[in-house]
N, C-alpha and C positions, 0 to 999 in steps of 0.2 A: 463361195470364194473365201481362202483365208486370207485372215488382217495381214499376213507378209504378201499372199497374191495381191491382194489388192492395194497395196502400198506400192508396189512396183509396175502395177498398171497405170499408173498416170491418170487413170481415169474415175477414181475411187474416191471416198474421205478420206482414205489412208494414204499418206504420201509419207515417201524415205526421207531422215534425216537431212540429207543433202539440197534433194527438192526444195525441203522445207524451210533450211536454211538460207539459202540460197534466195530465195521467193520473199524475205522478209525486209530486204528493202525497198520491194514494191508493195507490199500488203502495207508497211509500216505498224503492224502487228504482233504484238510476242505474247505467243500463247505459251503455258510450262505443261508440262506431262510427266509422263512415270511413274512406277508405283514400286521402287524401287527404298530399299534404307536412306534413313535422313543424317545420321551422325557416325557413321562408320569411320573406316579409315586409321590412320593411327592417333594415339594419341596425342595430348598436348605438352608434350616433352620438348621440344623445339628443335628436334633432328627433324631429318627425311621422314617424309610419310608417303606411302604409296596408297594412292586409289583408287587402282584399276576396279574393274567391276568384279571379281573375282577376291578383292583382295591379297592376289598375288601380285610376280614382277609382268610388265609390260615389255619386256626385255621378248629375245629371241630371233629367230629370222626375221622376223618381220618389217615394218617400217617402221622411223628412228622417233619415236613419242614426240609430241609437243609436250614440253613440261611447262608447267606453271608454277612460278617461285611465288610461294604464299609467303607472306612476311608480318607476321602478328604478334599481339603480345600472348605469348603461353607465360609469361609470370609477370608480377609485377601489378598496378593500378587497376590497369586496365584488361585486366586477365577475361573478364566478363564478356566484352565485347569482342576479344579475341576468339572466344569458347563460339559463340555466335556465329562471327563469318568464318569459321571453319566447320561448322555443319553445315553450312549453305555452301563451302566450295566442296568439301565433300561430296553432298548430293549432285550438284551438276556435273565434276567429273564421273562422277559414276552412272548421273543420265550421257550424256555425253557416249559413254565407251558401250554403253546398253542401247542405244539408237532411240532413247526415250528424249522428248525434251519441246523443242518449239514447235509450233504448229499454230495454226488460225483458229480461235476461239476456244474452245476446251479441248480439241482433240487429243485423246492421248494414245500413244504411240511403243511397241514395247519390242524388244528384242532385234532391231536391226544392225545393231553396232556402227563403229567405223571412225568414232572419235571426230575430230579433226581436219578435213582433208584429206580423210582414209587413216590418218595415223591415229594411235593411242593415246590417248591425255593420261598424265602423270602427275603428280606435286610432289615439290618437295618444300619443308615446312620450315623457317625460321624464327627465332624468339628477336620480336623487339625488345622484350625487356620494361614496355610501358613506356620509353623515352625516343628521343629526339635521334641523340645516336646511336641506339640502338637501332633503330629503324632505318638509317644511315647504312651501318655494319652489317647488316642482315640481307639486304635489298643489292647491297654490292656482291654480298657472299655470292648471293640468288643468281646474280647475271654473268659473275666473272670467272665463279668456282664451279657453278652449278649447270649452267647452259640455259637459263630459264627464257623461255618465248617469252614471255610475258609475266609479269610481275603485277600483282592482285595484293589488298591486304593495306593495312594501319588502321591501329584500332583509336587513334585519338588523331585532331586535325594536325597536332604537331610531328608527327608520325608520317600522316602522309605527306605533306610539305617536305620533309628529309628526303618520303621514298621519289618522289616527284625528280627532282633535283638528280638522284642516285639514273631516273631514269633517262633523263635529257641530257644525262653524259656519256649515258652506255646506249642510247638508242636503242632502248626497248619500251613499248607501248607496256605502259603502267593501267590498271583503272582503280581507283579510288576506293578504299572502303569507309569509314567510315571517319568521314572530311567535312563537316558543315562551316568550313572556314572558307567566305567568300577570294581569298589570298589565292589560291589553287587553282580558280579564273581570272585571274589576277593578276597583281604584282608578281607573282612566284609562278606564273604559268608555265604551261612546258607542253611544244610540241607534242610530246609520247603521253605527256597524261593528261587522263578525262576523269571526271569527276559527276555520277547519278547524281548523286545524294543531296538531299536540299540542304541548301547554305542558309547562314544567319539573315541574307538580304530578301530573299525568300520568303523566311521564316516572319519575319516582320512585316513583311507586304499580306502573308496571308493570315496574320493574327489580328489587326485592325481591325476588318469588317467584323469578323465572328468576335470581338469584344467589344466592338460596338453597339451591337447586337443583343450581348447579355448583361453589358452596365448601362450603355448609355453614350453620349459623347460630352466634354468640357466636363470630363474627369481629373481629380488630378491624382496622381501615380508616384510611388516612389520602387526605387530597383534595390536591389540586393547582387552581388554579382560574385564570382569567384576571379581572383588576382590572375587567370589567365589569359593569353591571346584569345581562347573561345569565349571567354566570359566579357571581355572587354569586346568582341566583336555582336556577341550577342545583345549588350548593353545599349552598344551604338544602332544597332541595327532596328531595335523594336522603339529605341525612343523617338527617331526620326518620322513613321510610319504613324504613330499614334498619336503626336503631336500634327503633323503638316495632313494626315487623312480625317482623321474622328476628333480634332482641337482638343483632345488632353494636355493637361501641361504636367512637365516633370517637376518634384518641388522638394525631391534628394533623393540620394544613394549612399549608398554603403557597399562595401568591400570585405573579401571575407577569404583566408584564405585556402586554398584547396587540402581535404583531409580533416576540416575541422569540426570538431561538431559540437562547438560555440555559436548559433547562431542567433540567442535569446539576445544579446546586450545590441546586437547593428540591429536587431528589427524593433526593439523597442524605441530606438531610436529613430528608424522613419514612421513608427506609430504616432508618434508624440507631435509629428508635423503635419498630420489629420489626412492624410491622404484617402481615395476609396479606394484604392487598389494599387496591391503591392504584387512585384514583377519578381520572381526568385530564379535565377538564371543559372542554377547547377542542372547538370544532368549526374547520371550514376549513381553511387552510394552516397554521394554527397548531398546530392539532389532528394531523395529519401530520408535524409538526415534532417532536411533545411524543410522540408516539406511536415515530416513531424512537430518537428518545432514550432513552426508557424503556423500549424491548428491551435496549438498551445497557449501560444501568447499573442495571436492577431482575432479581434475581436469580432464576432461572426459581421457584422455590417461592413468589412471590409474586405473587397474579392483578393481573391489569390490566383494566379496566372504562373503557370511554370511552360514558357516556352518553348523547349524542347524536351520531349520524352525518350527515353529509350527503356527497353525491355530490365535490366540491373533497378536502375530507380523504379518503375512502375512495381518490377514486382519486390520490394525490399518497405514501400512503402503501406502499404494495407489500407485501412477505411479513411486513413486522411484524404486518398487519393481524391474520395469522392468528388463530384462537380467541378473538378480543375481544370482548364483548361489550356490547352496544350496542344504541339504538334507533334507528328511521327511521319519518320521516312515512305510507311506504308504499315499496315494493320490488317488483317483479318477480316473486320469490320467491313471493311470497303465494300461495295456491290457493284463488283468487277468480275465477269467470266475470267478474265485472265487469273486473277488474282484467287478466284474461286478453284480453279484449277490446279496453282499451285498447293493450295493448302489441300487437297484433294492426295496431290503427289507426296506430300509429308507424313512423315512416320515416326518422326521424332520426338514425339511426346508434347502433348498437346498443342499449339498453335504456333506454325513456325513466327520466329520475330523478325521483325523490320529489316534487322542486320543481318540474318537470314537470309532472308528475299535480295537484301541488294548482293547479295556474296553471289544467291546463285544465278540473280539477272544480268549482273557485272560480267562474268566469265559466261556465258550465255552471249550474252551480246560484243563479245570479243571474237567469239566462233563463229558467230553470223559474219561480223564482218569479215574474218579468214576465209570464209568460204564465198563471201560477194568479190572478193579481192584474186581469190583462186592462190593463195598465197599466207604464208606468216613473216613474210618480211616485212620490217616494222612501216615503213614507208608507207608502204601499199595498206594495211589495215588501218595506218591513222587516216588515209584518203577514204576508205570505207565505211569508216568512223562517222567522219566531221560531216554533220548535215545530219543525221540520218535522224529519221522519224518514225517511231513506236509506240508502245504500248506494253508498260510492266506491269500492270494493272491498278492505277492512278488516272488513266486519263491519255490524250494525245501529248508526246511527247517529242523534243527534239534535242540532239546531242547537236552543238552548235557547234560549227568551225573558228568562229572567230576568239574563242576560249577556252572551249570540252568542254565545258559547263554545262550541265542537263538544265534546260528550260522546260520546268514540269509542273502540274499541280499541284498544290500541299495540300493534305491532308491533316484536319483541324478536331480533334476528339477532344470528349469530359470525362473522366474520369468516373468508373463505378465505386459502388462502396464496395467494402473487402468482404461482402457476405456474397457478391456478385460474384467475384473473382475467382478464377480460377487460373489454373495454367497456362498461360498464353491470352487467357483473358481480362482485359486490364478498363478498356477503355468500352465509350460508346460514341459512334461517330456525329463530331457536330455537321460537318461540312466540307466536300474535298473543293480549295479553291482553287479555281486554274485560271484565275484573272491575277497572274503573279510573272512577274517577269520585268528584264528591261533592257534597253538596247545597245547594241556593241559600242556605243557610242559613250555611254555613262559610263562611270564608277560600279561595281572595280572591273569589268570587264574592259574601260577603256588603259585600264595600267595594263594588259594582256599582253601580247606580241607574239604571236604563235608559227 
């Protein structure tokens, strides 16, 4: 029997797209597949980009596409992490329209088409510009000028906080790209948007243990921070956890601001108040900048902790990286069939990144819901939505009603040295914690109102 007969016998390994979709809010499972290109699509110019699987138009007789308004930065700060979740929505529209994609454990699945509900997935592509209203202007363009179902994309948390906003005015189900601002469950919540991605509160509940772990407890710490909302939230976040969990005490910080690469004079300065471990709260190039530095001038007997990783900082930094610890949205490392499978489906040059994976589980798990729902009206897919329980390859996971907040396990790595490293490989897994979470009840999910 061929993998299409047997995909449509019901009785097989191989079951159709639909099936399969359809089926994954009772499996509570998301498996990736494909073996299709990873970065195709058009470039990052910040018009229209089409990503049928052909790389032609989705247009013609046929049924009227679900389009998906990407809204990222293609210039500007944050160009990096834009370049990222658009090879990850890339590939899954183009799994998506090739009938490659979800399935139970590793299955992979090839050539059945059908998009959507039968119909075509489409994008089209807009420039944040790296800012606020950019992200604003881009995400309006998407839904008022463009028709976009669905709105995906921000590549900083102030980014998505705009797009959010853009989307609980237009009543279109937003998801989250790359948002670790617990705000977005939050104060700033919004019926249409959901949010994977692990937040600062998160972040801090699962760096305790694993730094407990490797210094000790009734440490005392000083922070380092960047003058923004993410850096003031990640501040707050990890100092509460490491104090009231493993009794370190905090005994200064310093401020520093974003773009700068001064960071000798503030770290000499919480040198000088003896701490054992200093907290360095950039991500990105900046994060790589601050990380060099502080091999430099912090003296080996005292740890270095860089909170959150992403793919830009890891790889811009080299052999400082070594033994840092730190968290990532998700990694390679992990020993996850899911997640094994994904990197299986990649073709993009060596190991897809974090921001990757959430591009193409984010719109993956939009689809699911469209098709649990039998529909892409917004209404009906946020009800699909809210509650739903899976598996990206991290662990069991739940996308909560009471926020969109993904309550998920973090994953907790150390850094290799730069003779390890390669393309897509950065880190070595300390530990995936999934004892992280808290209830609709607290902060900030109780500022929420959905």
């Amino acid at each position: 029997m061929s993998g299409r007969d047997a995909a449509t016998s019901g009785g097989g390994r191989w079951r159709t797209r639909r099936q399969v979709l359809t089926t994954l809010g009772v499996a509570g499972a998301l498996g990736l597949a494909g073996c299709s290109g990873g970065d195709g699509g058009d470039g990052g110019d910040g018009g229209s980009g089409d990503t049928s699987a052909d790389g032609g138009s989705t247009g013609g007789d046929g049924p009227d596409p679900v389009t998906v308004g990407v809204s990222i930065p293609t210039t500007g700060g944050a160009l990096p992490e834009g370049e990222e979740l658009k090879a990850g929505y890339d590939l899954a529209v183009r799994h998506l329209n090739d009938g490659a994609g979800l399935a139970s454990g590793t299955t992979i699945q090839e050539g059945l088409g059908g998009g959507i509900l039968d119909r075509p997935v489409e994008t089209v592509v807009r420039d944040t510009k790296s800012t606020a209203s950019g992200a604003k202007a881009s995400a309006t363009t998407l839904v008022t000028d463009e028709g976009a179902d669905v709105l995906v994309g921000g590549g900083s948390s102030v980014e998505a906080l705009a797009q959010a906003s853009v989307a609980d005015a237009e009543s279109t189900v937003y998801m989250a790209g790359f948002a670790p601002t617990p705000d977005l469950g939050g104060s700033a919540c919004s019926k249409y948007a959901f949010n994977e991605m692990c937040t600062t509160t998160l972040i801090g509940q699962a760096l305790a243990p694993a730094l407990r772990s490797q210094f000790g407890t009734e440490n005392l710490f000083g922070q380092l921070y960047p003058n923004t909302d993410l850096g003031k939230s990640l501040f707050a976040d990890v100092q509460e956890p490491l104090e009231e969990t493993i009794d370190w005490r905090q005994i200064g910080a310093e401020s520093a601001r974003v773009g700068t690469t001064e960071f000798r004079t503030p770290l000499e300065r919480l040198i000088e108040l003896g701490p054992d471990v200093i907290v360095l709260n950039f991500t990105g190039l900046d994060g790589a900048d601050a990380l060099r530095e502080a091999r430099e001038v912090i003296p080996e007997e005292i740890g270095i902790v860089a909170p959150l990783f992403n793919r830009p900082m890891a790889r811009n930094t080299g052999d400082p990286l070594q033994d840092i610890i730190g968290t990532v949205h998700w990694d390679a490392a992990i020993d996850n069939d899911v997640g094994e499978a994904f990197v299986e489906a990649w073709d993009g040059g060596g190991h897809p990144s974090g921001l990757a994976h959430l591009a193409y589980t984010q719109l993956f798990q939009y689809a699911a819901a469209a098709e649990r729902a039998g529909s892409t009206a917004p209404d009906a897919v946020v009800s699909a939505l809210e509650g739903h329980q899976y598996d990206h390859g991290v662990g069991q996971s739940t996308l909560r009603a009471c926020d969109h907040q993904s309550m998920r396990p973090v994953p907790v790595v150390k850094g290799l040295p730069g003779s390890a490293q390669s393309d897509g490989t950065y880190f070595r897994m300390f530990e995936v914690n999934g004892d992280v979470g808290y209830p609709c009840e607290d902060k900030p999910a109780a500022d929420c109102s959905v």
